[in-house]
C-alpha positions in Angstrom: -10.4 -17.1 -12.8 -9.4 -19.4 -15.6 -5.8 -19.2 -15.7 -3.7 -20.5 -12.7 -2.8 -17.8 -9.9 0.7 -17.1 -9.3 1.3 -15.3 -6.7 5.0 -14.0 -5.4 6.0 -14.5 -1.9 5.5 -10.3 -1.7 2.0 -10.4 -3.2 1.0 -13.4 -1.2 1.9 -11.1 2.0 -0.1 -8.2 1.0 -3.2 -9.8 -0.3 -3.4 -11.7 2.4 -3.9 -8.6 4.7 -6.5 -7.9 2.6 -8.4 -11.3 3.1 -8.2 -10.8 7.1 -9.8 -7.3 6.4 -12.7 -6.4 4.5 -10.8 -3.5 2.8 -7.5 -1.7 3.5 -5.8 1.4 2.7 -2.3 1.3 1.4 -0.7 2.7 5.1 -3.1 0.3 6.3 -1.7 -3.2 4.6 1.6 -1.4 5.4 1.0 -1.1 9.2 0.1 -5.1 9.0 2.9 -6.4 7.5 6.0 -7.7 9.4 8.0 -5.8 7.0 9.0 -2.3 7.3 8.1 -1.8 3.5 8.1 1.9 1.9 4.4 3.0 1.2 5.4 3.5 -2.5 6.3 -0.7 -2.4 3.2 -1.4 -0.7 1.1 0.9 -3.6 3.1 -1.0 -6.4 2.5 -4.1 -5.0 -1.1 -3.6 -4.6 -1.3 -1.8 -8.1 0.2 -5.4 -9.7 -2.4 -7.1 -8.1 -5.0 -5.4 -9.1 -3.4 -5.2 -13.3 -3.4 -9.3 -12.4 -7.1 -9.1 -11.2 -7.2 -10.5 -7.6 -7.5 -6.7 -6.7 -9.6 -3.9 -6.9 -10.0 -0.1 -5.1 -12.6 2.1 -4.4 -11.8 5.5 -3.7 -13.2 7.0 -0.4 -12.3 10.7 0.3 -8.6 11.1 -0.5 -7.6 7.1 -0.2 -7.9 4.7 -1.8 -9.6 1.3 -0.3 -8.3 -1.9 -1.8 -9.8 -5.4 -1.5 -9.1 -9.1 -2.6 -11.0 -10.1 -5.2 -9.6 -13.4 -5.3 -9.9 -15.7 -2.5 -7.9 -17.5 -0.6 -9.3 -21.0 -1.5 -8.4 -19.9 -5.3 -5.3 -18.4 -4.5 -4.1 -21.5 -2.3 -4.7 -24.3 -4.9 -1.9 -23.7 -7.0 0.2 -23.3 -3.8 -1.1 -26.2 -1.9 -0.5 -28.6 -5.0 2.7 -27.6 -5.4 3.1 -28.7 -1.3 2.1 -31.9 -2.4 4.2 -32.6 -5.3 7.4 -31.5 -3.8 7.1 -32.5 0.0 4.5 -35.1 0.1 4.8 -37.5 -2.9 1.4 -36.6 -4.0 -0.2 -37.4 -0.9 -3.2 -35.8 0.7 -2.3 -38.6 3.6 0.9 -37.7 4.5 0.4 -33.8 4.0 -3.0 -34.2 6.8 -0.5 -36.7 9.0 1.7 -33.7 9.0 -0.8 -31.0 9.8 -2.4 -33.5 12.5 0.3 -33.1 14.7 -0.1 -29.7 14.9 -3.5 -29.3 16.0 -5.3 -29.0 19.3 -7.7 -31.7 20.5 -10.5 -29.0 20.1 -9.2 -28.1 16.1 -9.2 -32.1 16.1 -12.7 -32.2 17.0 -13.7 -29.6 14.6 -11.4 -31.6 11.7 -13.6 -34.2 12.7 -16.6 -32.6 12.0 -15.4 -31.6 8.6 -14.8 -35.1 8.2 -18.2 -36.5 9.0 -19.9 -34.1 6.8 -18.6 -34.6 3.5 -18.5 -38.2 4.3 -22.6 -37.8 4.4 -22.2 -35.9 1.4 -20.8 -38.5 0.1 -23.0 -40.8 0.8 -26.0 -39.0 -0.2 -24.3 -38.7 -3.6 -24.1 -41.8 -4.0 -27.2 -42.7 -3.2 -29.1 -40.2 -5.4 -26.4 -42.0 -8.4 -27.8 -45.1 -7.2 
C-alpha cells in the first residue's frame, strides 16, 4: 500500500484477530475480542476494513470468511513511529532500552540473534559496496 495506514483503536482490535488467525468469521472475531461488541459492530467494522483495503472475504457456505490483507509489519509502521516521536524523542535507543526490560533472558537471547544477523548483513553489504 502507498498511502500511510491509519488504523482506529477499534479496527486495530479486529484486524488484529484476523492476523493471529488465518481467516475468521464475523462471530468468530467477535468471540476473540475482550469486548462484548454487537455482531452487527463487528460486521461494520470489518466491512470498513475491507472498503480501506487491509481486508477481504470469501464466502464459504452461508458466512462469510474475512482475512488481513495487510500485515502487521505495514500496519505497525505508522504506529510505531508515532511511539517514537511522542515517547522517545526519536529514539530507536531508548524505545529498545524500554522494551529490554521487559523481556526474558531467553527472548534476550533470541533479540540477540536478531542482532547478530543483520549486523552480518551488514557487513556483507558493505563489503559487496566495497
Amino acid at each position: 500500500m502507498t498511502e500511510p495506514i491509519d488504523l482506529t483503536p477499534r479496527e486495530l482490535d479486529v484486524i488484529a484477530v484476523l492476523w493471529r488467525r488465518e481467516s475468521a468469521s464475523v462471530a468468530d472475531v467477535r468471540a476473540a475480542l475482550d469486548d462484548d461488541l454487537a455482531y452487527t459492530t463487528v460486521l461494520t467494522v470489518l466491512q470498513g476494513l475491507e472498503r480501506k483495503g487491509h481486508v477481504t472475504h470469501q464466502r464459504e457456505g452461508r458466512r462469510y470468511l474475512y482475512r488481513a490483507v495487510t500485515s502487521s509489519r505495514d500496519a505497525g509502521a505508522p504506529l510505531l513511529d508515532r511511539l517514537l516521536d511522542s515517547l522517545y524523542r526519536r529514539s530507536p535507543v531508548r524505545l529498545v532500552a524500554h522494551l529490554v526490560e521487559r523481556v526474558s533472558e531467553e527472548e534476550l537471547k533470541e533479540i540477540r540473534g536478531l542482532i547478530d544477523e543483520r549486523l552480518e548483513q551488514d557487513r556483507d553489504r558493505a563489503e559487496e559496496e566495497s
